[in-house]
C-alpha positions as a Markdown table, in Angstrom:
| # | Residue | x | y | z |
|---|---|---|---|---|
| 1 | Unk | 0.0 | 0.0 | 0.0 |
| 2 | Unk | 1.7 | 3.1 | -1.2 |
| 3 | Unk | 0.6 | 6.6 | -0.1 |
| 4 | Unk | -0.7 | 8.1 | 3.0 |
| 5 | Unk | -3.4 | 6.3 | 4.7 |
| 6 | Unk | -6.5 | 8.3 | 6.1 |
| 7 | Unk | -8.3 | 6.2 | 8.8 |
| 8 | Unk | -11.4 | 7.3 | 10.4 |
| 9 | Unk | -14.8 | 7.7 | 8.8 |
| 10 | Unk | -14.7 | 11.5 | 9.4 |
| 11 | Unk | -11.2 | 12.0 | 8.0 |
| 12 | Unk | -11.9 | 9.7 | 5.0 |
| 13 | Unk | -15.1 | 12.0 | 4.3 |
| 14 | Unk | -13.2 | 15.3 | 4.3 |
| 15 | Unk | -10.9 | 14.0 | 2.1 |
| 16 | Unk | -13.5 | 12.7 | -0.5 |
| 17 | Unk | -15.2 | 16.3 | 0.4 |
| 18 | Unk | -12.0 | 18.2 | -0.5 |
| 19 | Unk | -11.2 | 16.2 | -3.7 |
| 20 | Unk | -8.2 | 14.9 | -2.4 |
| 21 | Unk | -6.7 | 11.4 | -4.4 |
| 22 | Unk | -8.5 | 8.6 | -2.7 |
| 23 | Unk | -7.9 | 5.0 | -4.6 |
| 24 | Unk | -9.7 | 2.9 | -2.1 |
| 25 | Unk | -11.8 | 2.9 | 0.9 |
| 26 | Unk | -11.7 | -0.1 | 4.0 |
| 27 | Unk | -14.9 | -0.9 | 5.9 |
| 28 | Unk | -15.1 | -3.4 | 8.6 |
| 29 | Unk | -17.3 | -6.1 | 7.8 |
| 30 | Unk | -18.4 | -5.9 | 10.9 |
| 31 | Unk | -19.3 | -2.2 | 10.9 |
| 32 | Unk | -22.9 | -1.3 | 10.9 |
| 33 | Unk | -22.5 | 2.6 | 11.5 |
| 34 | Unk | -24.6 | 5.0 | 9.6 |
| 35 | Unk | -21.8 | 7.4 | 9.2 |
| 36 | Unk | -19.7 | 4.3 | 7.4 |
| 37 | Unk | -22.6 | 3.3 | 4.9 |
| 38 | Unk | -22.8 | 7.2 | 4.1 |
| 39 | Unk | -19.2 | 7.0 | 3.5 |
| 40 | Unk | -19.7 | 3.9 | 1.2 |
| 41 | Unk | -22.4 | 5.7 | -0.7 |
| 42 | Unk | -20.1 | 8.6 | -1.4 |
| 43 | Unk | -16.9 | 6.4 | -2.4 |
| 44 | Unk | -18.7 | 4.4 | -4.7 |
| 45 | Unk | -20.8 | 7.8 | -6.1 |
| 46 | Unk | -17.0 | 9.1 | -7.0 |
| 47 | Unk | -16.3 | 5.8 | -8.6 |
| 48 | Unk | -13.5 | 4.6 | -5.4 |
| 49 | Unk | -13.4 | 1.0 | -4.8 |
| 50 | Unk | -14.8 | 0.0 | -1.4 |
| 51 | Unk | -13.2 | -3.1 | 0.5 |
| 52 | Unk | -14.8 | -4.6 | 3.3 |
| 53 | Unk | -12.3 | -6.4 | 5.5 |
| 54 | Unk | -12.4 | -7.9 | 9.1 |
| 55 | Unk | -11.8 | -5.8 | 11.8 |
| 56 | Unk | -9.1 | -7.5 | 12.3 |
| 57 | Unk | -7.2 | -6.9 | 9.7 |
| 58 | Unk | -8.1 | -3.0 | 9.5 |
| 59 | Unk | -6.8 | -2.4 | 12.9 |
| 60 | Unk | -3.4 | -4.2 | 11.6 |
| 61 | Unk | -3.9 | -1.9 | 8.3 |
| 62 | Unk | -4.0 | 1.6 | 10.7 |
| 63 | Unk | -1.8 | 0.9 | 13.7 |
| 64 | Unk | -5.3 | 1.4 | 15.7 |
| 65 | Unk | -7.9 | 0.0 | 17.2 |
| 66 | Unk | -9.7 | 4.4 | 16.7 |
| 67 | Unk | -10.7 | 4.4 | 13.1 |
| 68 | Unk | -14.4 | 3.9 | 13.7 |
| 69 | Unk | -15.0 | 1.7 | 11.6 |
């Protein structure tokens, strides 16, 4: 994975909000948040490739156990 990665369904929204280069999107599998199926809808609205992954594996992806999903 090459790049700077944004973690946190807030943070991930301001950067689709401010047009910045997003190539994909994690979701937990798990996650059943509101704010995270918005954030699908919008990623796939821009044409971004969503993954959904266990949690597991996205807390090894961002270092944290805080990226809400």
């Amino acid at each position: 994975m090459a790049g700077t990665v944004v973690s946190g369904v807030r943070a991930v929204t301001e950067a689709l909000e401010q047009a910045r280069s997003v190539n994909r999107v994690y979701i937990a599998k798990e996650s059943h948040a509101k704010a995270a199926k918005d954030l699908v809808n919008r990623a796939k609205a821009a044409g971004i490739v969503v993954d959904y992954i266990p949690q597991a594996k996205l807390n090894d992806l961002t270092d944290t156990r805080d990226h809400q999903g």
